[in-house]
C-alpha positions as CSV (number, residue, x, y, z in Angstrom):
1,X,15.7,10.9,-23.4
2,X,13.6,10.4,-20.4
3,X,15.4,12.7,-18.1
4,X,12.7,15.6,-18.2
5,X,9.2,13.7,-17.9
6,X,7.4,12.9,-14.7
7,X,7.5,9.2,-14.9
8,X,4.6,7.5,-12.7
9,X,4.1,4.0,-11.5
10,X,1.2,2.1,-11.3
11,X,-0.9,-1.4,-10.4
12,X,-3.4,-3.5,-11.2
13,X,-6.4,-4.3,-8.9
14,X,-9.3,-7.2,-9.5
15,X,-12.0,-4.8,-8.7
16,X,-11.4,-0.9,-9.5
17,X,-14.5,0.3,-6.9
18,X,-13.0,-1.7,-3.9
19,X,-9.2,-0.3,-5.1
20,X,-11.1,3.3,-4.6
21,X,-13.1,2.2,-1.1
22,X,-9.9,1.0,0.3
23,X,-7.5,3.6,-0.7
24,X,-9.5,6.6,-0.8
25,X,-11.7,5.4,2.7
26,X,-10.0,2.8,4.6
27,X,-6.1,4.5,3.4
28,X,-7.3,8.3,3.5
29,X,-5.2,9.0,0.7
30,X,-6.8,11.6,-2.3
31,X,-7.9,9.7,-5.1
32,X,-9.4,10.7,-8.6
33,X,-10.9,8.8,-11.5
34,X,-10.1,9.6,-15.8
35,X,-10.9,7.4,-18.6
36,X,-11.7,4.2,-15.9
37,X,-9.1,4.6,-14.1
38,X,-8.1,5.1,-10.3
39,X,-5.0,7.9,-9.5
40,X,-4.0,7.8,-6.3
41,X,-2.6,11.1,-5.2
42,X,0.3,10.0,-2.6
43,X,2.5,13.4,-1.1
44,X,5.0,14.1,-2.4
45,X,3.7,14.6,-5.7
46,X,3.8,11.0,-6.4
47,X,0.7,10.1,-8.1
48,X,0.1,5.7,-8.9
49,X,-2.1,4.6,-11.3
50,X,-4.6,2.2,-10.5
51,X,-6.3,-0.3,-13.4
52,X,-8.6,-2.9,-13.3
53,X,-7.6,-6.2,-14.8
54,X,-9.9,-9.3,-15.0
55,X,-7.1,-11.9,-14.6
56,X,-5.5,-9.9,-12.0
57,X,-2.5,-12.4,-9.9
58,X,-1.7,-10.2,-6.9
59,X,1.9,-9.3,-6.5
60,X,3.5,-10.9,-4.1
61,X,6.2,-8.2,-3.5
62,X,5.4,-4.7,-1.8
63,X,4.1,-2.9,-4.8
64,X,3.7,0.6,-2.6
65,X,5.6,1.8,1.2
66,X,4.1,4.2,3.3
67,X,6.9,5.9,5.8
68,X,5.4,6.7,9.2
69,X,7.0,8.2,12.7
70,X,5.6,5.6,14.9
71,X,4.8,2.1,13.8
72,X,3.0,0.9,16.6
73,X,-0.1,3.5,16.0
74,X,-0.1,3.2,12.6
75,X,-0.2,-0.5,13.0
76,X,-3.1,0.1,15.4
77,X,-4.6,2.8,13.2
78,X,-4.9,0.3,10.4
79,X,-6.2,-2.3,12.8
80,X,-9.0,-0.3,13.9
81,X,-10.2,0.7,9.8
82,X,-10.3,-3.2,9.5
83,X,-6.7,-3.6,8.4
84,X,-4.9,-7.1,9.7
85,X,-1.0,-7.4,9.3
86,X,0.1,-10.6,7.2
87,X,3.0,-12.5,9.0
88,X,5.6,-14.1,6.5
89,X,8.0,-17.6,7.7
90,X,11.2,-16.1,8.5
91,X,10.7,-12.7,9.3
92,X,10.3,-13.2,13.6
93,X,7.1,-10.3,13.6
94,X,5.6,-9.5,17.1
95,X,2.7,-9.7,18.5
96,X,1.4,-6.6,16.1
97,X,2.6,-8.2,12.9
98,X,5.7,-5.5,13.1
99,X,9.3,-7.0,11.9
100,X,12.2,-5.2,14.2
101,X,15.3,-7.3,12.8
102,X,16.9,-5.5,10.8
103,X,16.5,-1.8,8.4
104,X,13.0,-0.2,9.1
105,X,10.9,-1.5,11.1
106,X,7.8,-2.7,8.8
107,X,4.7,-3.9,8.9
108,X,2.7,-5.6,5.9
109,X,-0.6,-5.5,4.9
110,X,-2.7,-6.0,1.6
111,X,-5.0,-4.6,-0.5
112,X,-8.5,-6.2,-1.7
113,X,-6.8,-7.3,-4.5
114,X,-4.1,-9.0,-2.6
115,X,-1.3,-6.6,-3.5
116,X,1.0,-6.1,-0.7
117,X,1.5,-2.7,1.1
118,X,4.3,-1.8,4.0
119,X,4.3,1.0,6.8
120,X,7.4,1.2,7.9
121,X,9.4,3.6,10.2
122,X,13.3,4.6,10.0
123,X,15.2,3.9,13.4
C-alpha cells in the first residue's frame, strides 16, 4: 500500500523560530517554511518536518543522527557555534562528551527544545 510514497518523519519543537535559528544557523542545514511549518532539508533527500506544539515534552531518545568522518571536530565544530555535549550515567564519555564503548562512536547534543541529536562516526 505504502510501498511507492516518500514517507517523511518529523518533530515537535516549543518554539518554531528558535527550531529555524538553530537548525538553519547554528546546524547549517537548508531549511524552508509552508503552512507554519519548518522542513528541514537533510542530504540525502531526507527532508523532517518540524511543528510547533505548545505542550511540547522533549524526547528523550535521539529523534535525528548526523554521520560524520571525524568526531573529534565535529564535536569541536559544535562547541565553537555554542553547542555543549550532554553526558548520560552509564555511558563512560571523555573528556569531549564522545562515547567510544561500543558501535559508533557518538556524541549527544540537544536542541532548544530539548530534543536530542547524535553525531556519530563509523569505526
Amino acid at each position: 500500500m505504502f510501498e511507492n510514497t516518500k514517507a517523511f518523519s518529523g518533530f515537535a519543537v516549543s518554539d518554531l523560530d528558535e527550531a529555524r535559528d538553530f537548525y538553519g544557523q547554528t546546524l547549517g542545514l537548508k531549511t524552508s517554511e509552508d503552512h507554519g511549518l519548518l522542513t528541514l532539508h537533510i542530504a540525502g533527500d531526507r527532508d523532517t518536518l518540524v511543528y510547533p506544539k505548545p505542550d511540547h515534552a522533549p524526547a528523550s531518545y535521539t529523534i535525528l543522527n548526523f554521520p560524520v568522518d571525524d568526531i573529534d571536530a565535529a564535536v569541536e565544530e559544535l562547541a565553537g557555534r555554542g553547542v555543549r555535549c550532554e553526558r548520560y550515567d552509564g555511558f563512560e564519555q571523555d573528556e569531549k562528551g564522545v562515547f567510544r564503548g561500543g558501535g559508533p562512536y557518538i556524541a549527544w547534543f540537544k536542541d532548544p527544545a530539548g530534543n536530542v541529536l547524535s553525531v556519530l562516526q563509523e569505526r
